[in-house]
C-alpha positions in Angstrom: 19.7 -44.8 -17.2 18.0 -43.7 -20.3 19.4 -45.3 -23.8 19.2 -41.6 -25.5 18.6 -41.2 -29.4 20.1 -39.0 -32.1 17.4 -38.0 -34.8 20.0 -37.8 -37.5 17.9 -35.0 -39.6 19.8 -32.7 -37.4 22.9 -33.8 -38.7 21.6 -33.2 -42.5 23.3 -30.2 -43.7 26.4 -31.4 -42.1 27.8 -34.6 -44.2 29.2 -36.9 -44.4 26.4 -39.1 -42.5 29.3 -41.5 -41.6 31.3 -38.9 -39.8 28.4 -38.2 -37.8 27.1 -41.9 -36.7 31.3 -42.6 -35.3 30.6 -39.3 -33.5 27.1 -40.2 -31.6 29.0 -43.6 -31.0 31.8 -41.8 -29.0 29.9 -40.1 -27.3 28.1 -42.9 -26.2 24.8 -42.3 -28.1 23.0 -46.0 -28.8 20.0 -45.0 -30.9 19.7 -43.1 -34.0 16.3 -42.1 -35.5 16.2 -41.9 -39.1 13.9 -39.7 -41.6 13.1 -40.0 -45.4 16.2 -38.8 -47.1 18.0 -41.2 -45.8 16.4 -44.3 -47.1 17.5 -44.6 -50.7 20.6 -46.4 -49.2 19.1 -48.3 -46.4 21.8 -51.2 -47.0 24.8 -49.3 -46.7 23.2 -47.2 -44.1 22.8 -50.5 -41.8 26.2 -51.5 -42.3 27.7 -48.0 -41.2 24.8 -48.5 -37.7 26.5 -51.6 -37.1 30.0 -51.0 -37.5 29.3 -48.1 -34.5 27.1 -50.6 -32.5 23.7 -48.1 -33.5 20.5 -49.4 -33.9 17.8 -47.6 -35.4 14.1 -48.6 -33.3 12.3 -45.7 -34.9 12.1 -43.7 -38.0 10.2 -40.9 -39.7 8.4 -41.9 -42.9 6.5 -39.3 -44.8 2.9 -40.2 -45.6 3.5 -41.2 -49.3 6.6 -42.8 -48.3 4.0 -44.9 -46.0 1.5 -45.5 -48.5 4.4 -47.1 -50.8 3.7 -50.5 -48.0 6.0 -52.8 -49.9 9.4 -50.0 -50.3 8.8 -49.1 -47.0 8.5 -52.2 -45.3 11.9 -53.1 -47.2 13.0 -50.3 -45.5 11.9 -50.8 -42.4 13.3 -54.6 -42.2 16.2 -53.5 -43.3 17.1 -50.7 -40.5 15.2 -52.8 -38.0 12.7 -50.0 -37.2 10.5 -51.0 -34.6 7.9 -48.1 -34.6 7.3 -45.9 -37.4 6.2 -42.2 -37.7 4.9 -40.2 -40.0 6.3 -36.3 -39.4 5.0 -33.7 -40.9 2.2 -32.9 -43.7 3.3 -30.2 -46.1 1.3 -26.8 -45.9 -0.5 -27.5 -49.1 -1.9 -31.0 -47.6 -2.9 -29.8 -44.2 -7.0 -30.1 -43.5 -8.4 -26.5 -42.6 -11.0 -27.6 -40.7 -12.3 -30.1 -38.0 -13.6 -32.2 -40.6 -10.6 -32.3 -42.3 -8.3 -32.9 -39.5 -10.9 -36.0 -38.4 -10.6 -37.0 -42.3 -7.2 -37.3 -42.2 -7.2 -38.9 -38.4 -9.2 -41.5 -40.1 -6.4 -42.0 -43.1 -3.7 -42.4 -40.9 -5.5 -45.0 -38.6 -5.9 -46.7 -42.2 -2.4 -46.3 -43.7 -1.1 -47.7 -40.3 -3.2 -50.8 -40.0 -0.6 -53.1 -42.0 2.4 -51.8 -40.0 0.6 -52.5 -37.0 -0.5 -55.5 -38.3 3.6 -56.4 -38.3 4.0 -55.8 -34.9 5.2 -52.2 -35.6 4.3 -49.4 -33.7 2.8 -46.7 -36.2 2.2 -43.2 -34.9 2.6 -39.1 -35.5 5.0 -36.5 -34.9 4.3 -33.0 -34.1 5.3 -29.6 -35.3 3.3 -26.2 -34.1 0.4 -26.3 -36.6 -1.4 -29.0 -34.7 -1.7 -26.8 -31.7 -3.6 -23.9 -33.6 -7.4 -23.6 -32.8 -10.0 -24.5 -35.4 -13.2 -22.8 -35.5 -14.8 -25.7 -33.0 -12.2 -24.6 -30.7 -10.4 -28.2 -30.7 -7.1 -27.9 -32.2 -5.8 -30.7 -35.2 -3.8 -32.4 -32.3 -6.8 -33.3 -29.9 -8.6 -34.1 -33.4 -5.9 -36.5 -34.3 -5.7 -38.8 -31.3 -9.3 -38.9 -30.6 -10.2 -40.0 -33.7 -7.3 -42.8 -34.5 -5.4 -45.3 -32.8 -1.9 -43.4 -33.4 0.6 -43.5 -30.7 2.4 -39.9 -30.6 5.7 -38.9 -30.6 6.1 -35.6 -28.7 8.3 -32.9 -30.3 7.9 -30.9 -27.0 9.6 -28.1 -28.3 7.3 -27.4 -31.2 4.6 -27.6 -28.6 5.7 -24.5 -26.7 6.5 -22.9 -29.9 2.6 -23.6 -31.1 2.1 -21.6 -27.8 0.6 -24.7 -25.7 1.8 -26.2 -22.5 3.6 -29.3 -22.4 2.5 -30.3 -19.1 -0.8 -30.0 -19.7 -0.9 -32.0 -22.8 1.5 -35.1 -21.3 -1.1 -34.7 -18.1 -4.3 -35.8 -20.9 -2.3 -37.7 -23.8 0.7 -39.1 -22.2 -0.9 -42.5 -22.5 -0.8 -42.2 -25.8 2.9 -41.3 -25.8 6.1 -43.8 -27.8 8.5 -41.6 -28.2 9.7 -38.2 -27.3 11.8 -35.3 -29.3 14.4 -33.8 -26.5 14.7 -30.3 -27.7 15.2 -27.1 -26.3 14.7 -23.2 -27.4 16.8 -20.3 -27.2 16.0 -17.3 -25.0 14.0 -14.8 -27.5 16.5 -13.0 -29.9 19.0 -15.4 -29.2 20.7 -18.2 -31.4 18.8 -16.4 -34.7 21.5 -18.7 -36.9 19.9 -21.9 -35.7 16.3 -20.3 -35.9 15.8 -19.8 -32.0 16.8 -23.3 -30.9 19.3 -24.1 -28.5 21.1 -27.4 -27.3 19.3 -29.3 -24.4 19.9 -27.6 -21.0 20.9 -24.2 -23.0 17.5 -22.9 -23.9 14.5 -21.8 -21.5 12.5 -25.1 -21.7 12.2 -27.2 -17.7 13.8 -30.4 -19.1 14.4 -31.9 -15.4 10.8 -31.2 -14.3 9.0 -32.2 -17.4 11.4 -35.8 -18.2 10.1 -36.3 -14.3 6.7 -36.4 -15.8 7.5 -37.9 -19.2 9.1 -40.6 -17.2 5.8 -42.0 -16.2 4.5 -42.4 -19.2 4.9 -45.5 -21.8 7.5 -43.3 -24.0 10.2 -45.5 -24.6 12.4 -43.2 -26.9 14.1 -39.9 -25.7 15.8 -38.4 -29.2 18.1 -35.4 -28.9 16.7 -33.4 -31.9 18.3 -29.5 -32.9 16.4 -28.6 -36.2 19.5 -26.4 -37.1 22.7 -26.6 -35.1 25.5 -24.6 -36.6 27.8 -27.4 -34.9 26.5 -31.0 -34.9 29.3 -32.1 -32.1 28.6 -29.2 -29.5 24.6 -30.2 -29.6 25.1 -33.8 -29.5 27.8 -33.2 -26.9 26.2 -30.7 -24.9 22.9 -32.1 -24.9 23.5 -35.5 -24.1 25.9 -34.4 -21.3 22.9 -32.2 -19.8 20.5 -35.3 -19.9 22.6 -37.1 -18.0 22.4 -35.2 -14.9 18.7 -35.8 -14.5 18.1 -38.8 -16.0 20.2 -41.2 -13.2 
């Protein structure tokens, strides 16, 4: 049985963040991951983990909040983050090239030596961007973990929505895999309030066949993720009761 995580961004527009981490502990969630917004209180946010018996083993950092080593490693001790991930880069800071995209491979390899050199783990998360051809035909994803040491965390939803195939790229990267977003997407023209996603088990994605094949792979953490959930309970609740039946 799977120890299933909560990445509590999807929880952001509906506070208060306390309400939320009782709720995941009912249900019988054990993990939360966080993201950036949440660290200016790290302190009081520990407390609250550990009076619903939460831990926190990874969270998203965004890259500046990385290259600030001495906040975020405060941070990081604090929550008792194990692997950290850097999420997203911004439209305006995204390479449009190969060369780029192999700069920027390089940077994170650099930025992530000290955390590594911690004993964290230090790796990337997804969106759909990373997925789009360049004019070599490689795409920034390929570009990324062939030319670093970063360990991935698969958002396979925004795979499929960057229009490749999960399978495929767990079949040639899942060595390289730490962690895994569990999300799912609505069938087209559906659910156009939480911008097309759906709860796990309620969309069109083959989350029993592909957790088969995730399963074999070094990806410790499995974390429930809904980018916009009108109803925080009914995801976390829905999803996590779906998991269940194909994780035993």
């Amino acid at each position: 049985m799977n120890d299933w995580s909560f990445q509590l961004y999807s929880a952001r527009n509906h506070p208060p963040l306390s309400n939320t981490l009782q709720l995941l502990a009912e249900l019988g969630y054990t993990q939360v991951e966080g993201f950036g917004g949440l660290y200016d209180q790290a302190a009081s946010l520990r407390q609250d983990l550990d009076s619903n018996g939460l831990t926190m083993p990874t969270g998203h950092f965004g890259l500046s909040q990385l290259e600030d080593l001495d906040q975020a490693m405060k941070t990081i001790e604090t929550l008792g983050v194990q692997t950290v991930i850097c999420p997203h880069l911004a439209a305006d800071q995204r390479p449009s090239d190969a060369a780029g995209w192999k700069q920027m491979a390089e940077k994170l390899n650099e930025v992530g030596k000290p955390y590594k050199a911690a004993g964290l783990g230090f790796g990337w998360h997804n969106h759909d961007f990373e997925f789009a051809a360049l004019e070599n035909g490689q795409t920034p994803m390929e570009i990324l973990l062939e030319n670093s040491e970063l360990s991935w965390e698969m958002d396979l939803a925004w795979v499929v929505r960057g229009q490749a195939n999960p399978a495929d790229w767990i079949q040639r990267y899942g060595d390289r895999l730490c962690a895994v977003h569990v999300k799912d997407i609505a069938p087209a023209g559906e659910n156009t309030d939480e911008d097309g996603w759906a709860d796990v088990g309620h969309g069109v994605i083959d989350w029993p066949g592909l957790y088969g094949q995730l399963r074999k792979t070094p990806a410790t953490w499995y974390v429930m993720e809904h980018d916009k959930p009108n109803d925080v309970a009914r995801f976390a609740r829905r999803s996590l009761a779906t998991v269940q039946t194909f994780a035993e």
